[in-house]
N, C-alpha and C positions, 0 to 999 in steps of 0.2 A: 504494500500500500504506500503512496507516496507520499512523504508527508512535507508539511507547510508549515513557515512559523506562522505563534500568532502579531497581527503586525494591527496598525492604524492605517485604512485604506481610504482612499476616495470614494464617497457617498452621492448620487446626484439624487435620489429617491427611487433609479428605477433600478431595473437589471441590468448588471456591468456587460460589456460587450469587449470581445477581443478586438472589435475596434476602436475602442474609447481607449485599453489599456496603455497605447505608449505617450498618448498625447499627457496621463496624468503620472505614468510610469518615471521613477526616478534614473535620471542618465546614469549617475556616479556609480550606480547599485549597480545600471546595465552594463558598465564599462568592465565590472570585474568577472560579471558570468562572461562575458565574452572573451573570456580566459579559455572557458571550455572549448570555444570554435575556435580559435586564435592555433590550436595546432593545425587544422585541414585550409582555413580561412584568411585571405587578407581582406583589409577593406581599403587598399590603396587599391586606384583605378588598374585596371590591366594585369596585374600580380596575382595571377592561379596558384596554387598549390595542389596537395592532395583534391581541395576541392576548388571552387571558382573564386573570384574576388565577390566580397559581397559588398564596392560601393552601390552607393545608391540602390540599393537592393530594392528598398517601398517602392513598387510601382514597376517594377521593371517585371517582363513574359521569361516564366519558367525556362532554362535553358538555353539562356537566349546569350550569355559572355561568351565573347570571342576568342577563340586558339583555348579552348577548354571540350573535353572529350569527355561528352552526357552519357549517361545510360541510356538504352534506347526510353526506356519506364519514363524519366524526367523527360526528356526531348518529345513523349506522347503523352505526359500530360495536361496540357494546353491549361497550365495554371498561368496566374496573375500575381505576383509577390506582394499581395497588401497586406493591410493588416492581418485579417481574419485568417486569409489563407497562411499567412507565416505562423501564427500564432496554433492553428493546426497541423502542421507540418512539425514545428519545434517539440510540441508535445510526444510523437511519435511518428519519425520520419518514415518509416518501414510500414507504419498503416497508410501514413497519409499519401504515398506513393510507394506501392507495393514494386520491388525488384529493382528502387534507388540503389546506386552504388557508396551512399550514405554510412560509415559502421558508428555513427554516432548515435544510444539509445535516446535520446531527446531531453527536453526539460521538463520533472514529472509535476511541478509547482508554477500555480499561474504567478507566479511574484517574479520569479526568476524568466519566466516568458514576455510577461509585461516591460519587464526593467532592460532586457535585452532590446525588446521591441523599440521601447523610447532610444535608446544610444542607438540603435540603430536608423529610426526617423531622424536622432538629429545632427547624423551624419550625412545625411539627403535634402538637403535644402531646395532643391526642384521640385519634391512634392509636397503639394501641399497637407497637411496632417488636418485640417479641422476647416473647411471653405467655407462652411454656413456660418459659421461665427467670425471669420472675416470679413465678407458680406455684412454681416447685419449690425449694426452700429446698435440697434436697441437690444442686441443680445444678452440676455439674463448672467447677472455676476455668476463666478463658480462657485460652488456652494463648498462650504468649511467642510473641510476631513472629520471623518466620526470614527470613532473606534467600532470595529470587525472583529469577533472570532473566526480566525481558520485556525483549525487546530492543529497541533502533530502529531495527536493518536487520538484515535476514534475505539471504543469498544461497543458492543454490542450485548445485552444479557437478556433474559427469558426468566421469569418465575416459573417453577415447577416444582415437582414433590419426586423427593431421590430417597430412597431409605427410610421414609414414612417422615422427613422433616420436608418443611416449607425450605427451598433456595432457591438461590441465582444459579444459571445454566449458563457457558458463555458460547455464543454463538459466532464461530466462524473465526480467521482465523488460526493464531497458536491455541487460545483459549476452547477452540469448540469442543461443545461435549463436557465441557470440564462443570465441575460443582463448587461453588464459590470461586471458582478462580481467582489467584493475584494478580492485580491487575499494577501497572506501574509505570513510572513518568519520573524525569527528570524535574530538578528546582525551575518551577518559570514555565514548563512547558502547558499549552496548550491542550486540553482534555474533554472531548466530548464521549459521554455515555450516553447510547439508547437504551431505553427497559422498555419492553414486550412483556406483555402481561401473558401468562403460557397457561393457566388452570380457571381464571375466572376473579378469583379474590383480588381485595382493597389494596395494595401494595404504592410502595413508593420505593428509593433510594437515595441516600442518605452521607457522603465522604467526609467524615468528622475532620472536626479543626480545617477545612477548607472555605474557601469563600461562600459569602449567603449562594450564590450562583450556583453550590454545589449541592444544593436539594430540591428534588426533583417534585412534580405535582401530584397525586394522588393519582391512578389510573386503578379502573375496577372495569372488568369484563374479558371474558378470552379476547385475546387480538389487538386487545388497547394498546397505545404504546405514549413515549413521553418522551424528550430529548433533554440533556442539561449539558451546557458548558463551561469551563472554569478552569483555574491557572492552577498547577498543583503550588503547593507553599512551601515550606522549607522539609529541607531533606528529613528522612523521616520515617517510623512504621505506621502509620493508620491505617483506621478498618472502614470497609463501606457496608453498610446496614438496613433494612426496613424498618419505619419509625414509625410503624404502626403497632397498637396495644398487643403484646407476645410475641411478635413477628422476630424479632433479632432471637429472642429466647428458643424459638422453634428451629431455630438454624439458618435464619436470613441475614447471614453476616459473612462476609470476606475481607482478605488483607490488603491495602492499599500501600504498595511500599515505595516511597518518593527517592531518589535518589540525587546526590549533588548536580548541580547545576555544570556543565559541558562548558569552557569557554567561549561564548562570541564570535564566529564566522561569519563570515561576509558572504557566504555563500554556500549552497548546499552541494557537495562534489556527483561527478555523476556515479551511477549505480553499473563499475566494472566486473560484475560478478556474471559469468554464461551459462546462461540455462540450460539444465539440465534435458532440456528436451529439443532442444536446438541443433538435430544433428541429421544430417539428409535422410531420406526412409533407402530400405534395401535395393538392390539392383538386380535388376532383373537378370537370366539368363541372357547371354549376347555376346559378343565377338568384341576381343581389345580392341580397344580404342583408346586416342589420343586426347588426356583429360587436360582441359586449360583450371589451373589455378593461382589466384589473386590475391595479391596478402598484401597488407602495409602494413608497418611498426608505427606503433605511436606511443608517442609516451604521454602519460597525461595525469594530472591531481586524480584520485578517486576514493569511494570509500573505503575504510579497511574495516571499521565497526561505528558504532554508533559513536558521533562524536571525535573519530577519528579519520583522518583522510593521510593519504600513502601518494607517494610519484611513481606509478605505475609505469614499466614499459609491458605494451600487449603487441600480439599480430591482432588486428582488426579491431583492438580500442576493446577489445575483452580476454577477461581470464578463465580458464583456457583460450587461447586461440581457436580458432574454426575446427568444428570436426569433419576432418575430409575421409573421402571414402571410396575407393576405385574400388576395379576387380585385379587379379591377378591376369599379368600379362597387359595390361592398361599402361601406356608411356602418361607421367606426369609432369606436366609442364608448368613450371612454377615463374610465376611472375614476381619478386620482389619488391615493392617499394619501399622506400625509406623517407617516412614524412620532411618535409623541406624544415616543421619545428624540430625536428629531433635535434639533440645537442649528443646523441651517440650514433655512432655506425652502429649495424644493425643486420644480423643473417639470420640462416635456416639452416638447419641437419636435422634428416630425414634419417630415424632409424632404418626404414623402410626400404632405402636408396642402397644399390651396388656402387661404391663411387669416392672419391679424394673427401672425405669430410662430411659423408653424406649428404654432398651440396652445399655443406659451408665451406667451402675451399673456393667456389664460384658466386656466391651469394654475398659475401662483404658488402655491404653499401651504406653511401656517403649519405649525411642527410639529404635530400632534393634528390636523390639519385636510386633508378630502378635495375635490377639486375635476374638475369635468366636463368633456369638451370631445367635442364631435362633428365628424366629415370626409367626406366622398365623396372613396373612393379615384381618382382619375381617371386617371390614368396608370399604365401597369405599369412595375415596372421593381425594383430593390433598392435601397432608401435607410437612411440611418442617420438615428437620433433619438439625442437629447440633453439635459442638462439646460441649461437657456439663464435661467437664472437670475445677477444679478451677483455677483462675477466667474464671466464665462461657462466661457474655459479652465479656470478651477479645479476648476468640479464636472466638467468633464469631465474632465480629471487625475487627479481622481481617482477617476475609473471607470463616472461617470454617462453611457453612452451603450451602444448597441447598433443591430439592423439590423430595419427590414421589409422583408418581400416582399409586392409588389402582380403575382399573377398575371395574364397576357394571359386572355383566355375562354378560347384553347383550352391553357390550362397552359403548361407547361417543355415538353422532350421527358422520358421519363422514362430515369433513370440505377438504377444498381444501390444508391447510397449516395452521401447529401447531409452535409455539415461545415460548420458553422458557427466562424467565426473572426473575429479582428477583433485588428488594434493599436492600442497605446495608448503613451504617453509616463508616467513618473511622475516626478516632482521630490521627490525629498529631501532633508534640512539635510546628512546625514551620506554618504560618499563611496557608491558604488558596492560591496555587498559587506559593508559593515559590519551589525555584529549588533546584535540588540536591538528596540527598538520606533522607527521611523524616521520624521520628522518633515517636515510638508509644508516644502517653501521658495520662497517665492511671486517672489522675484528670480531664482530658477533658470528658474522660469516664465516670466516677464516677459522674461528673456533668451535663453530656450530651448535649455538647457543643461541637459537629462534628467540622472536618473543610471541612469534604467531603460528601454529599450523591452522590451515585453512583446507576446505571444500571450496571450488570455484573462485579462487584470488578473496575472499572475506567472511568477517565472523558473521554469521547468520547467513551467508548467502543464500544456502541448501534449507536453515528452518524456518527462518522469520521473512525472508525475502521471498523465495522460492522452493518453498517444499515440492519434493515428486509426490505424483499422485496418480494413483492407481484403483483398481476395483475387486474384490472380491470375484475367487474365478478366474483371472489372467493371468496368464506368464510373463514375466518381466525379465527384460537382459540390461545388467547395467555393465556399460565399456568403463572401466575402472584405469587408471592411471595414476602415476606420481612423478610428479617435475622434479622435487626435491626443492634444493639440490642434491639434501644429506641424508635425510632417513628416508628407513626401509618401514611400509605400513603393513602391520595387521590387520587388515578390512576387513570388517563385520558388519555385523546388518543383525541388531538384538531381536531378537523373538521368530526367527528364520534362519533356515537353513538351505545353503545351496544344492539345486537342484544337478547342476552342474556347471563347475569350474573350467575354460580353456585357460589353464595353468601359461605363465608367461607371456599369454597374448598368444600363444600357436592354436594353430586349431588343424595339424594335421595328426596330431595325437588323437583317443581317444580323451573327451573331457572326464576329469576326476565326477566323482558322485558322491553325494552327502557331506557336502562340507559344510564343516561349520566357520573358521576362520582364513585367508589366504593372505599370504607374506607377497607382498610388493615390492621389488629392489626401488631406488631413485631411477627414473629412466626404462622400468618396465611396467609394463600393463598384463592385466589380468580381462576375460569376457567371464562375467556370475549371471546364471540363470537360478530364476528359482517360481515357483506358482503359489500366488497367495490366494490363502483357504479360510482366512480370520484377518475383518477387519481392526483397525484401529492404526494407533502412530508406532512404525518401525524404527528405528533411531540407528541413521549411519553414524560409523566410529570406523578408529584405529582404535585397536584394543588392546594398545599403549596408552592406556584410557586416562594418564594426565595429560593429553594433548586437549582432552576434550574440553579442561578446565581453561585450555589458552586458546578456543576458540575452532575447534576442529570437530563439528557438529553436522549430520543433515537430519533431514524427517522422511520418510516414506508413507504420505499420509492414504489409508488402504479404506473406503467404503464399501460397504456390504452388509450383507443379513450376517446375523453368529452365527458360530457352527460349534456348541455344545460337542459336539463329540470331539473334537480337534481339543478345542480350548474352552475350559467353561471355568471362569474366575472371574471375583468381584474385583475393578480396578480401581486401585485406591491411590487418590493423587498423592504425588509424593513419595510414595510409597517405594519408587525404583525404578528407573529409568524410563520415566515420563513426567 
């Protein structure tokens, strides 16, 4: 979910409009998100990079700069660069023109859209941003800024009766299904609760010691519902409760645990973590062929955990890099760029490749500079690539690697749903946990003393951002990997067992059967099938399971009926690893 601070907005009385945003949009704000494009973007006239120059962008027809080489996608979308259209475009480039050559995931906050939007109009003084109100001399003054909630976390709860007590159920989300859940915020942050009335009864809720704004109105009948917003206050444990006569007594009460306040950013970083479902579907039978692939190095600010943000280098501006996937006997044709921001050179080695360096012996490239290397895929199997540039570990640390699949002729077996995943190690100057913008430290490296294991380049990528998700009844294959640079993972999957293992990443063995855990070197990959028979939350790990404490977590969120004969126990929160 993306989240927004809470801020002091412009009010006119009606509904804000992505074209109202940059006229009342602050430049100074918009100047620092444009940090985020400033690696693919100039906004000097003529000056392309990765991507086009964006002067005078307001007003100018989609694909329209010159000596810049569109995707076909943008070249046939006969868009108009105004407001509205930029302001949906930035939000999600890949929806708003599906098959852009874009790898930027967007801006998920209208604050950060708007504020861009203004530094962007008011570097285009040819268009005009507001006519009718130049025109009209009796034009109505602008009306005074009013204070807005947008909040940064949103929860949802449900009244319902669990164990013969009246409670809160939380709905969706980490919390779904849960009973009284903890719910939690930083000092300052922004916090809206819905309550959904689930059984019929007079209920309310209730977050002690917070502001009047943090109790909610009476709602009585199935289906009611009520909303409250409000600023959590100083760090803290409190509880949130029904403040109706017995209602807390009966069990309508949960922990509300506030946490210190994050330093002051300028800016929300973007969200570098790759989806775990983001990986091409299988290939069909057919005759090698000659595969074109596209890569750029970027480096860029991104999340590392909440509060924290990291100088990431990616292939394609995420961690893992792209999951590529030929057949065997398929030549790979690799396109390198190297963003013209990059402040490092930047390559590829291909486990996968027969060859000087597995193509990093050809692939070196300068910032602003693209480089070629060709392969015959020859063996099947699941390999990781990398950036093999000096220091090797370091652009791997810091997030330069990802996985290919080289399929056998006659494919995989097929499965109901494929996950891509991959661990990584990151080094930073400051401890584990700490806020702000966090700094490589190449002795941490050198001694191999992470302060981070991660799922998908960040803490929560896999639970809080992106849980997999699955159904009761399906077979699931998860492509497992580790960049490293330094440890070797015990990959487990709690409350499951592998159906079958292609140990190393080969798959012309016969795969192992009934595994419960499989050892990952740095640099090799494991294919885990297995068919889920029992819903609920599966919890990926290395089970070197104090990594999990430094951030090395996923979910495998499983829906379905039970299945009493499999699994029949009460699940008690808290209680062990959920």
């Amino acid at each position: 979910m993306p989240h927004a601070r809470m801020a002091a907005v412009k009010n006119s009385g009606q509904a804000s409009t992505a074209q109202a945003a940059p006229v009342s949009g602050d430049v100074a704000a918009g100047k620092l998100v444009f940090r985020k494009c400033q690696v693919c973007h100039s906004l000097e006239p003529g000056k392309n990079g990765i991507g086009p120059s964006l002067s005078a962008i307001v007003g100018k027809k989609a694909g329209s700069v010159s000596n810049f080489n569109y995707s076909p996608a943008m070249k046939g979308s006969n868009l108009t660069w105004n407001v509205a259209t930029l302001a949906t475009f930035l939000s999600d480039p890949q929806k708003a023109v599906p098959g852009n050559k874009m790898p930027f995931p967007g801006l998920k906050t209208e604050n950060e859209r708007s504020t861009l939007l203004a530094y962007l109009a008011a570097g285009a003084p040819s268009v005009a941003t507001a006519p009718a109100a130049a025109s009209s001399p009796q034009a109505a003054p602008a009306p005074q800024p009013t204070s807005s909630y947008v909040p940064d976390l949103r929860y949802t709860l449900r009244t319902g009766i669990a164990e013969g007590r009246m409670v809160y159920i939380g709905v969706g989300g980490t919390i779904d299904g849960q009973v009284n859940p903890i719910l939690s915020a930083a000092e300052g942050q922004g916090v809206q609760v819905t309550l959904i009335n689930g059984e019929g009864a007079e209920h309310d809720i209730v977050f002690a010691d917070q502001e009047a704004a943090a109790r909610s109105a009476h709602i009585t009948g199935k289906g009611a519902s009520t909303n409250i917003a409000f600023h959590a206050g100083k760090a803290g444990n409190y509880i949130y409760f029904c403040s109706l006569p017995g209602h807390q007594l009966a069990g309508m009460q949960g922990q509300f645990l506030i946490t210190p306040q994050a330093p002051t950013q300028a800016l929300v970083e973007a969200d570098i973590s790759k989806l775990s479902t983001d990986l091409p579907p299988p290939i069909s039978k057919r005759a090698p062929q000659t595969i074109r692939v596209d890569m750029t190095t970027v480096e860029l600010e991104g999340r590392l955990a909440d509060g924290a943000t990291f100088g990431y280098w990616t292939f394609n501006g995420r961690v893992p890099g792209p999951f590529l996937r030929v057949r065997v006997g398929d030549t790979v044709d690799v396109r390198l760029k190297n963003s013209n921001e990059s402040a490092m050179n930047h390559s590829v080695d291909f486990h996968a490749a027969t060859g000087p360096g597995g193509g990093a012996s050809s692939t070196q490239t300068n910032p602003g500079e693209e480089k070629r290397v060709k392969f015959k895929a020859l063996i099947p199997g699941l390999y990781v690539y990398h950036c093999a540039t000096p220091m090797v570990a370091h652009h791997i640390a810091n997030g330069m690697y990802g996985l290919i699949l080289v399929e056998p002729e006659e494919g995989l077996p097929p499965v109901d749903r494929e996950f891509y995943v991959m661990q990584g190690e990151i080094y930073t100057e400051a401890a584990f946990g700490q806020h702000g913008s966090q700094e490589f430290n190449v002795e941490k490296l050198l001694n191999e003393r992470p302060e981070y294991f991660v799922f998908n380049g960040s803490v929560g990528a896999l639970s809080k951002l992106h849980p997999l998700k699955a159904k009761v009844g399906e077979t699931v294959r998860i492509f497992f990997g580790v960049g490293g640079p330094n440890f070797t993972s015990s990959f487990h999957v709690i409350g499951e067992i592998f159906d079958k293992v292609y140990n190393l990443g080969g798959v012309f063995s016969e795969p192992l059967k009934g595994i419960q855990t499989v050892s990952v070197p740095p640099g090799g990959a494991v294919i885990a099938e297995f068919k889920l028979e029992v819903p609920g939350n599966y919890i990926l790990v290395d089970h070197a399971l104090s990594r999990l404490e430094r951030g090395l977590v996923g979910i495998l969120q499983v829906e379905g009926p039970a299945n009493a004969d499999i699994y029949d126990g009460k699940i008690v929160l808290g209680g062990g690893h959920n």
